[in-house]
C-alpha positions as CSV (number, residue, x, y, z in Angstrom):
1,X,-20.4,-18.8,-11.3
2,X,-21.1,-16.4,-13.7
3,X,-19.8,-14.8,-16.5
4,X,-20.0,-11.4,-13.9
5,X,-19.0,-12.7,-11.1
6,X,-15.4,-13.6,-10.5
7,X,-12.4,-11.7,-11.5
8,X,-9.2,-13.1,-13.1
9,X,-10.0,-14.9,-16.7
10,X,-8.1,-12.9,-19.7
11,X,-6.2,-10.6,-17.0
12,X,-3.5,-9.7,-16.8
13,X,-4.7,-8.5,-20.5
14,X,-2.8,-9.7,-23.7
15,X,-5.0,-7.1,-26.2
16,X,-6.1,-4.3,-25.0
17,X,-8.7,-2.1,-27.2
18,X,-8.8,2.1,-25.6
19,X,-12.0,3.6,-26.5
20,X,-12.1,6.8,-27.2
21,X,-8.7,7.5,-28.3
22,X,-8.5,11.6,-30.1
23,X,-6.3,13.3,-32.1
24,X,-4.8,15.5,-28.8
25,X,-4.4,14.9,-25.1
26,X,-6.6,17.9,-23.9
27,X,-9.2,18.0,-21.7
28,X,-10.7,20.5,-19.4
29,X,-11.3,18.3,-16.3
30,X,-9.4,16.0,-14.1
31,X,-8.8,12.6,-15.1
32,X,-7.6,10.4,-18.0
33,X,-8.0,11.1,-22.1
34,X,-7.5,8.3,-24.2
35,X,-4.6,9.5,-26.2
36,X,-3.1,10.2,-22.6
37,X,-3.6,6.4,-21.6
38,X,-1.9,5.4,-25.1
39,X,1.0,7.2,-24.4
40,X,1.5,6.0,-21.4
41,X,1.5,2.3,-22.2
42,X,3.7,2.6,-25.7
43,X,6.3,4.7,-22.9
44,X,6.2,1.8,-20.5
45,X,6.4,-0.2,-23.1
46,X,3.4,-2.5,-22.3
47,X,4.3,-6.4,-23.6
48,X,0.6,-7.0,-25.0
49,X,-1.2,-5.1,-27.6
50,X,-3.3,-2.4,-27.4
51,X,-5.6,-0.8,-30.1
52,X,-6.7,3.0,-30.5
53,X,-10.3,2.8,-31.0
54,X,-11.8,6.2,-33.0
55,X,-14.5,6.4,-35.9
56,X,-13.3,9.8,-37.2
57,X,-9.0,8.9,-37.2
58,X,-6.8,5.9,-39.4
59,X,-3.9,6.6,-37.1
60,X,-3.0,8.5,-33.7
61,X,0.7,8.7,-32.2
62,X,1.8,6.7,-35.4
63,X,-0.4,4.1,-34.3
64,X,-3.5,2.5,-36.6
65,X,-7.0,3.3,-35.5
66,X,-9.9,0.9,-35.7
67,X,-13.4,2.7,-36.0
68,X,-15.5,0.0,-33.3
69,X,-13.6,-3.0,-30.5
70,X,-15.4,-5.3,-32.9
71,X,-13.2,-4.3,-35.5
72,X,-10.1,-5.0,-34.1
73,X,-8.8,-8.0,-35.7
74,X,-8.1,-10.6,-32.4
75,X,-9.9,-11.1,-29.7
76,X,-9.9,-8.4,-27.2
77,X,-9.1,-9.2,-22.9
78,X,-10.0,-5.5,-21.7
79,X,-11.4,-2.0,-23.1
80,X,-10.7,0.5,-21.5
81,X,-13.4,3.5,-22.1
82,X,-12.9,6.9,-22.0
83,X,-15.4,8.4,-24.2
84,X,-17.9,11.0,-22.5
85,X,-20.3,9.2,-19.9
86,X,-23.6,9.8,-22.4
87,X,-21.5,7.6,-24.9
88,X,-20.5,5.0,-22.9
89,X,-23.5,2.5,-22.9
90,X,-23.5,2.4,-26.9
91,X,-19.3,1.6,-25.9
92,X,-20.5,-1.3,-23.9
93,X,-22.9,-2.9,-26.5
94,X,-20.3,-2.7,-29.2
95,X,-17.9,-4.6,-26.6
96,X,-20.5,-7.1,-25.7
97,X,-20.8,-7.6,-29.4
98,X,-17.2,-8.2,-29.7
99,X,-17.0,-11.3,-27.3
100,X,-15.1,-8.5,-24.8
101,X,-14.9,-10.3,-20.8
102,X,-13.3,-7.4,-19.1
103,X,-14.2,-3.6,-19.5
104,X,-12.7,-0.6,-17.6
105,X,-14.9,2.6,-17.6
106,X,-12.1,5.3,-16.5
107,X,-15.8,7.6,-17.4
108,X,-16.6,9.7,-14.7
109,X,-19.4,11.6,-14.3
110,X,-21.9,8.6,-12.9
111,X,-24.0,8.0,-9.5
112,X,-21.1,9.7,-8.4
113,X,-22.3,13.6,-9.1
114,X,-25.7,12.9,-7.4
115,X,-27.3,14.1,-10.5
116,X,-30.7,12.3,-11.7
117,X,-28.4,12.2,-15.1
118,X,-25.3,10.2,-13.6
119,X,-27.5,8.1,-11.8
120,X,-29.5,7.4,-14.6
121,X,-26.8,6.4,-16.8
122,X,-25.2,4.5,-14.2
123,X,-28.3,2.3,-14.1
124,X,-28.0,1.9,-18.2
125,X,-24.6,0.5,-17.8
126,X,-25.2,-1.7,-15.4
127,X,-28.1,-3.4,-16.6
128,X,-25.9,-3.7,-19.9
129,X,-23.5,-5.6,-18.2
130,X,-25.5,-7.8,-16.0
131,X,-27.3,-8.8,-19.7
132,X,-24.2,-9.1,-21.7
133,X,-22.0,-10.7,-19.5
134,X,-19.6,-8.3,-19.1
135,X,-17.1,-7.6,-16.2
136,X,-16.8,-3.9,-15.8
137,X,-14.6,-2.4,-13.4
138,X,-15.3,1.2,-12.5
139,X,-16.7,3.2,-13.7
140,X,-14.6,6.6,-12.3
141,X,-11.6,4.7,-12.1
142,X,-7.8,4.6,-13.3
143,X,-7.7,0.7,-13.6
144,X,-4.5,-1.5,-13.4
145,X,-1.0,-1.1,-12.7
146,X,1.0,-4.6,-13.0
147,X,4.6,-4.4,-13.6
148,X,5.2,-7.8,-14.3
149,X,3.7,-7.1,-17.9
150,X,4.7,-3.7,-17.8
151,X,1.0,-2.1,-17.7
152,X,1.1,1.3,-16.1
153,X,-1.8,3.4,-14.8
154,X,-0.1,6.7,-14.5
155,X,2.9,8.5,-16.9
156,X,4.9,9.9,-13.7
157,X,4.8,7.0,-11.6
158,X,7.8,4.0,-11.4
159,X,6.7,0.2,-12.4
160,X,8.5,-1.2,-9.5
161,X,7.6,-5.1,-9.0
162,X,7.3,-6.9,-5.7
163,X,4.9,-8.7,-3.7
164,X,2.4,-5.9,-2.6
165,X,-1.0,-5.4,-3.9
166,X,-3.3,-2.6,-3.4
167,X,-7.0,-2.8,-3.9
168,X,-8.3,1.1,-4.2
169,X,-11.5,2.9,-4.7
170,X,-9.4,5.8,-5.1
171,X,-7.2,6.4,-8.0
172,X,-5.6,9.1,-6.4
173,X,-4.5,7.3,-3.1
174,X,-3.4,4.5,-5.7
175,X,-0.8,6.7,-7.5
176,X,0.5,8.3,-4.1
177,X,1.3,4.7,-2.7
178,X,2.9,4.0,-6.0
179,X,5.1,7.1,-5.9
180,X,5.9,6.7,-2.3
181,X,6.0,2.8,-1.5
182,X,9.2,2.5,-4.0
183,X,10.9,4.7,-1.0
184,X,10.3,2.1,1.5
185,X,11.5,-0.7,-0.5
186,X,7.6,-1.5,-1.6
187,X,7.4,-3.3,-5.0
188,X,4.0,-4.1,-6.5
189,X,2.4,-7.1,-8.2
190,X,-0.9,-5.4,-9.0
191,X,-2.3,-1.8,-7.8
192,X,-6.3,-1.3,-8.9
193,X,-8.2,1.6,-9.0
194,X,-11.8,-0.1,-8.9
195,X,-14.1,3.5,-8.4
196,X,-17.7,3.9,-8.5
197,X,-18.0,-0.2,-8.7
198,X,-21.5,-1.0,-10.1
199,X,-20.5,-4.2,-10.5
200,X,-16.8,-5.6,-9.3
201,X,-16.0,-4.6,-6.1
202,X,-12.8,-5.1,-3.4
203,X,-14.3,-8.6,-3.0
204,X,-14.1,-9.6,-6.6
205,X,-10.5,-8.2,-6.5
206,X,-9.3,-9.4,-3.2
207,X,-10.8,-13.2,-4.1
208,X,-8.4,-13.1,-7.3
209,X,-5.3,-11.8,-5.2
210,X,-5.8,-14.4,-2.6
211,X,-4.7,-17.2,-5.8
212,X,-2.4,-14.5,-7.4
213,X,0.8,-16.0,-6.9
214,X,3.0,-12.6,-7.5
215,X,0.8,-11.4,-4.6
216,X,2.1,-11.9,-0.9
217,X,1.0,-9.0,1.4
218,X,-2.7,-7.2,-0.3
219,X,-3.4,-3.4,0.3
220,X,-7.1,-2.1,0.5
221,X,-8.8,1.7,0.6
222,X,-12.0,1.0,0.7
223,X,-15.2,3.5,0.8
224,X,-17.9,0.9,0.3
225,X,-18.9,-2.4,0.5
226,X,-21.7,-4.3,-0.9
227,X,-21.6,-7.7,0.6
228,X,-20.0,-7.1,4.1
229,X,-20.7,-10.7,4.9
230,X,-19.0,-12.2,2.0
231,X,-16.1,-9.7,2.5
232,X,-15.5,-10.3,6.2
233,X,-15.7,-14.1,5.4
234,X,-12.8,-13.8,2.3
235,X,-11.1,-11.3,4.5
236,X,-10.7,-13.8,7.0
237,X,-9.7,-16.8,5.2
238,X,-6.7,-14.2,3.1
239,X,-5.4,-12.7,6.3
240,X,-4.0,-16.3,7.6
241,X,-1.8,-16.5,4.8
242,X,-1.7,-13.2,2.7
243,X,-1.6,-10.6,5.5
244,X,-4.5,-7.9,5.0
245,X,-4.4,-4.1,5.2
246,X,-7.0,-1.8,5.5
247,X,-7.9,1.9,5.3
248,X,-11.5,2.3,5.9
249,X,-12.9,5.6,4.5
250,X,-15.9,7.3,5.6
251,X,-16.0,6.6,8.9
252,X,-17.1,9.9,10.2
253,X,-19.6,12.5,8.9
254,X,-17.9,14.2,6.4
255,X,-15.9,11.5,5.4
256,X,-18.8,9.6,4.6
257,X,-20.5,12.8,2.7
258,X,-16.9,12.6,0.4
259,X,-17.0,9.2,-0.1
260,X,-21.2,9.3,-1.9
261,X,-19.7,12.6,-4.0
262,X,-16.4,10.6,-4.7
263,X,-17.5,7.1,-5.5
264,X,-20.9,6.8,-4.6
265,X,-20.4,4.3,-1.7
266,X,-22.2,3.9,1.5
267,X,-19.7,4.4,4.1
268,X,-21.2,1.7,6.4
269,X,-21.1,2.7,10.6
270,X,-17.9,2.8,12.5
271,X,-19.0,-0.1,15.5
272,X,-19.7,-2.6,12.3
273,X,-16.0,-1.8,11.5
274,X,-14.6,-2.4,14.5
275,X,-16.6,-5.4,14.9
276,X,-14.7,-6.0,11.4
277,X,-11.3,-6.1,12.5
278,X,-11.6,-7.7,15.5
279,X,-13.0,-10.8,13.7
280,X,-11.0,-10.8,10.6
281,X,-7.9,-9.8,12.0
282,X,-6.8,-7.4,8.9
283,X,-4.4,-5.1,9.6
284,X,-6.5,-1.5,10.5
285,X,-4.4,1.7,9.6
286,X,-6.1,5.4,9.1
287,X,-3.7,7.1,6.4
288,X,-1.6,5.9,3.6
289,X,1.5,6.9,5.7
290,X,0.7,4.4,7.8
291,X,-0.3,1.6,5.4
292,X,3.0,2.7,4.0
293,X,5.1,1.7,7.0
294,X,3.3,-1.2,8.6
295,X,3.7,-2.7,4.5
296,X,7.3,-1.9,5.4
297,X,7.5,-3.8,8.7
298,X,5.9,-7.0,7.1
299,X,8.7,-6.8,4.3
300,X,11.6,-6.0,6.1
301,X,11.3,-7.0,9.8
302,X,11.1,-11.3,10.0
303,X,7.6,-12.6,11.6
304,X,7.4,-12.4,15.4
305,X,4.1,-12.8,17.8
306,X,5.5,-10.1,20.2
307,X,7.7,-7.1,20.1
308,X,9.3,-6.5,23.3
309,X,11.3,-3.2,22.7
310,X,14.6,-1.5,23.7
311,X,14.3,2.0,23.1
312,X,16.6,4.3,22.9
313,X,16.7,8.1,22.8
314,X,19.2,10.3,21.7
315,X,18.5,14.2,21.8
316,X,14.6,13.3,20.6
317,X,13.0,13.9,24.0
318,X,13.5,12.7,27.1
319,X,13.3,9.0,28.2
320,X,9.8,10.1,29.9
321,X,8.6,11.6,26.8
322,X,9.6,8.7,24.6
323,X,8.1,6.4,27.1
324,X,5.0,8.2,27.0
325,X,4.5,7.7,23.0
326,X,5.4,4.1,23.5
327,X,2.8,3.1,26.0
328,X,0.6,5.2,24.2
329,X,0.8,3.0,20.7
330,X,1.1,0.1,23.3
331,X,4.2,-0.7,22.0
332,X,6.1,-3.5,24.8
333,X,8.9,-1.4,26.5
334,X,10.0,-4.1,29.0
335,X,12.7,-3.5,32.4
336,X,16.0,-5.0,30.9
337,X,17.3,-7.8,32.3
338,X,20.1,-7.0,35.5
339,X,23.0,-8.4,33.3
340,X,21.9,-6.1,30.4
341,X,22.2,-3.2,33.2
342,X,25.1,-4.3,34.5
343,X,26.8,-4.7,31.3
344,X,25.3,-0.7,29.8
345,X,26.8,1.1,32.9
346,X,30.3,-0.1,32.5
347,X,30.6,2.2,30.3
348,X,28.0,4.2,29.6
349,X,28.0,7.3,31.9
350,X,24.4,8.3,34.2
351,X,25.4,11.8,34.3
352,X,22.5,13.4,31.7
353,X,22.0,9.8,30.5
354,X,19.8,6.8,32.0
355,X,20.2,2.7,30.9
356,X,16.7,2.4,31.8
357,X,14.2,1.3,29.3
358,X,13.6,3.3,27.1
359,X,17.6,4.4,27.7
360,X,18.9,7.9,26.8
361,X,22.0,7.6,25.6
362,X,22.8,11.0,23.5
363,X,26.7,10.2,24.5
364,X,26.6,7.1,23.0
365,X,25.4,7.0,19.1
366,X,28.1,9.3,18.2
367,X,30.9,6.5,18.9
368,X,31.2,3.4,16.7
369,X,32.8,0.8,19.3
370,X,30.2,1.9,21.4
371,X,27.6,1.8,19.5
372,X,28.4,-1.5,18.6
373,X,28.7,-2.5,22.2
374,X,25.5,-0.9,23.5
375,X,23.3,-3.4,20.7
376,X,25.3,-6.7,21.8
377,X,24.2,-6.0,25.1
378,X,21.0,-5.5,23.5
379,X,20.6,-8.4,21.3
380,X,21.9,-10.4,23.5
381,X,19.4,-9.9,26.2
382,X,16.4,-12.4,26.2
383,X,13.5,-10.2,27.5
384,X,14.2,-7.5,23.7
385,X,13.2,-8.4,20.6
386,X,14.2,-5.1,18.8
387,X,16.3,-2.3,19.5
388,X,14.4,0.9,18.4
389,X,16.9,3.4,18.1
390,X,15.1,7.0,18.2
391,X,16.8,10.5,16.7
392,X,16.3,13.4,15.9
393,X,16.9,14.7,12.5
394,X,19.8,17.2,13.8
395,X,22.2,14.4,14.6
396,X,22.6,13.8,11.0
397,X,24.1,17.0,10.6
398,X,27.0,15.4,13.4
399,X,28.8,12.4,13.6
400,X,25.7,10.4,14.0
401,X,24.8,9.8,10.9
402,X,28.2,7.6,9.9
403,X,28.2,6.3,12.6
404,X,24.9,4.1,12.6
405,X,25.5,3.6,8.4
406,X,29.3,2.2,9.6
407,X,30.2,-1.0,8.1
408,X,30.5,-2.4,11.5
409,X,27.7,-1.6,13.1
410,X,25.7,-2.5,9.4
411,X,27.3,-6.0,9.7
412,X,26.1,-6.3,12.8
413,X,22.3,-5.3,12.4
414,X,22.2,-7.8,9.5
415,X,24.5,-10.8,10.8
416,X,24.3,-10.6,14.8
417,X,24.0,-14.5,16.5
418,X,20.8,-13.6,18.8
419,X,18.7,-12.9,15.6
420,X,17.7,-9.3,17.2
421,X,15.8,-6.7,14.8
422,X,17.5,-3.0,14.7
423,X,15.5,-0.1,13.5
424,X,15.6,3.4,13.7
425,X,12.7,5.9,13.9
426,X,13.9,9.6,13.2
427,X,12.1,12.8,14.1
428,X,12.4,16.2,14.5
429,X,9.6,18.8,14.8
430,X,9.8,21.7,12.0
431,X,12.0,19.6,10.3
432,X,10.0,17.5,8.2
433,X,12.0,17.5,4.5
434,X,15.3,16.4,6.5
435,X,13.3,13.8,8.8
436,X,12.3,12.5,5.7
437,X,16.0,12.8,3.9
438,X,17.4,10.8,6.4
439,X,15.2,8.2,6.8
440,X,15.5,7.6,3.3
441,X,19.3,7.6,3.7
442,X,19.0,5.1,6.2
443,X,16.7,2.5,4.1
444,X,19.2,2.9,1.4
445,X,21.5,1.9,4.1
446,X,19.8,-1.6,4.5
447,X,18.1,-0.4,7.8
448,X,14.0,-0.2,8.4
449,X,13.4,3.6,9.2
450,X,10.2,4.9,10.2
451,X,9.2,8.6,9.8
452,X,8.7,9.3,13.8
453,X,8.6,7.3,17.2
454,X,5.1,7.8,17.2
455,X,4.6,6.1,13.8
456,X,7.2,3.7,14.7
457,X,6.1,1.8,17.5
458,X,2.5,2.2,16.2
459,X,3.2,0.0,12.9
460,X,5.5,-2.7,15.3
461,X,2.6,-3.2,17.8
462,X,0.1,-3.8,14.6
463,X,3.0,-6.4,13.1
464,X,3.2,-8.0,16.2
465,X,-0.8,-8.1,16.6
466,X,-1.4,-9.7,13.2
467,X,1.5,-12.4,14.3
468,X,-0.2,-13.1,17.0
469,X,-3.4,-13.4,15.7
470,X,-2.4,-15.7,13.1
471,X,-0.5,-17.7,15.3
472,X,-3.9,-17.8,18.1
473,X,-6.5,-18.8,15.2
474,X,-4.0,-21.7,13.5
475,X,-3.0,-20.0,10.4
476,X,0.7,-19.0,8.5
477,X,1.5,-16.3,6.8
478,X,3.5,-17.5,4.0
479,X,4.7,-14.2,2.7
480,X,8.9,-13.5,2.9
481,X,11.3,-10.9,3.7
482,X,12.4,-9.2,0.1
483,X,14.9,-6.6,1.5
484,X,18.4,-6.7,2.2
485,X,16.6,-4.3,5.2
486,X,16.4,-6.3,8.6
């Protein structure tokens, strides 16, 4: 291999050189400023070193400046550039001078604009690296997030360890997920922002995760490929252990325009795709809501090859409606058994209410004991798996919301004999900052709450799948459950 290809040697970084550090954080475009990325790792307090690279300054932020990265006195894991794009291929011979492996360009202004100029220089640095050696990463990227050494890629975003990763072209999706995962009880081992990549790419990243052994469960937005065959084949081999998520971007006509003026990629044809995840198996998901929840599921819910579902509805619709979604997302809705049946309608009442499945039940969820009764029946029936419990946000504003956080009917959801998974999936149309409210309440709570039915029974039927498919082609997934959440 070499000293290109790969990804892994000197990282997570020890010394750290940022090029292009000045005197003030102002700039008059989007994006990073090198005093702006000092800042944020002194705040974070980043355990390695990192040195403020300027010609024209002796100290910035109280911190001593060195004129060139071969100046710095110790060897150097990473520069990160953020000098004007023009500048950047005298930045990369001074770093290949140095001995430097790793290089992030957060630079943008590349192949990305579509200018003869940006491609131009895009060309320059890549032929740089190839010559040199060098590993760059970007450029038109926000880099590396990794908790674990307390190396942040954004000031207003949490360093919040766990076991996800997440591979992104985009450094915008990367800092939503990192804002937003944290809610569902996601923690991350590494988040990269990767950009325009002339030269490492999701491959290079996602070969290095697959040995990362902080990384259990690996995240990808992804615009472009340039080997597909080499991806698919990685992809593959990952997934039976580590399991895979993907968001493909670009896949229609003006997503694919967006993607060549955002990164530069080729978004590649939507049958290919397909093809794609029917082979590899990766987990496919179309937002970063939904890569979100299905990450979630896989944390919180234990590994199962099917999901056979007991729904029920309280005040969200009616039975027929909820029915409806759940076919729809091909979510398993199955008849209960008769002593199930038997067992529900002595003493739940059919007037306005049916013990069907999916059951409506609107009486019921505002009455602990019966509550509590309603799930053993449940749990204990051998055709259910998981007892979806669906509401609308307005019952929070009742007596249903203590209800289902009761210690009772908590102990049970975590301790009960049969093993059965409760969640809850809360809705409620207009009413999307107390949807939101409340399912956050409720993962607080210890329980896995999804933002709607609809989203709900969509990210179970994709757990399930990738279960499944592990279990068909002989691998294991050898991730585990990190959440009091069950």
């Amino acid at each position: 291999m070499t000293r290109n290809g790969g990804f892994g040697e000197a990282f997570p970084p020890k010394a750290i050189a940022i090029v292009g550090v000045s005197r003030n954080e102002h700039m008059n475009h989007p994006g990073y400023t090198g005093a702006l990325l000092l800042r944020t790792f002194r705040e974070a307090g980043f355990q390695g070193r990192v040195y403020p690279i300027n010609p024209k300054a002796e100290t910035i932020q109280g911190v001593k400046v060195y004129p060139s990265v071969g100046a710095v006195p110790e060897p150097v894991d990473m520069a990160i550039v953020t000098v004007p794009a023009a500048a950047v291929p005298h930045v990369l011979e001074d770093c290949a001078a140095a001995g430097v492996l790793n290089v992030q360009i957060c630079t943008s202004g590349f192949g990305e604009t579509g200018e003869a100029e940006g491609k131009r220089l895009e060309t320059s640095i890549r032929e740089i690296a190839l010559r040199e050696g060098l590993r760059v990463i970007g450029p038109n990227c926000m880099g590396f997030q990794i908790p674990s050494v307390r190396m942040k890629m954004f000031q207003d975003v949490p360093l919040v360890q766990g076991p996800v990763a997440f591979v992104s072209q985009s450094g915008g999706h990367a800092r939503m997920y990192l804002l937003q995962g944290p809610e569902y009880g996601i923690g991350f081992s590494k988040v990269i922002s990767y950009g325009n990549a002339i030269l490492m790419d999701a491959t290079d990243f996602l070969e290095y995760l697959a040995d990362d052994s902080e990384t259990e469960i690996i995240c990808m937005y992804l615009e472009g490929i340039k080997d597909g065959g080499r991806f698919a084949k990685l992809v593959s081999q990952v997934n039976m252990t580590k399991p895979v998520i993907i968001w493909k971007g670009g896949l229609t006509s003006a997503g694919a325009r967006a993607a060549a003026s955002h990164t530069g990629s080729l978004a590649g044809d939507r049958q290919i795709w397909d093809a794609f995840f029917t082979q590899t198996g990766a987990i496919r998901v179309g937002s970063l809501a939904e890569m979100i929840e299905i990450t979630a599921t896989i944390i919180h819910l234990k590994p199962t090859p099917q999901v056979r579902a007991a729904v029920l509805a309280a005040g969200g619709g009616s039975s027929v409606a909820t029915g409806d979604v759940c076919a729809e997302e091909c979510l398993d809705v199955p008849a209960l058994s008769p002593q199930t049946i038997t067992g529900l309608r002595e003493f739940i009442s059919l007037v306005n209410q049916s013990v069907g499945n999916p059951l409506d039940v609107p009486g019921v969820v505002s009455d602990v004991s019966s509550v509590r009764r309603m799930f053993e029946l449940l749990a204990a029936d051998p055709l259910i798996d998981i007892i979806l419990l669906h509401l609308s946000a307005e019952f929070f504003v009742g007596p249903t919301h203590s209800v289902i956080t009761d210690e009772q009917v908590l102990r049970f959801i975590r301790e009960n004999p049969w093993g059965t998974q409760i969640a809850v999936a809360v809705s409620g149309e207009g009413h999307v900052r107390d949807t939101e409210k409340y399912a956050r309440e409720l993962r607080e709570a210890g329980i896995m709450a999804y933002s709607s039915l609809r989203s709900a029974c969509r990210a179970l039927h994709r757990f399930a799948g990738y279960h499944q498919f592990v279990a068909e082609s002989g691998g294991h997934a050898q991730y585990t459950t990190h959440s009091r959440m069950i």
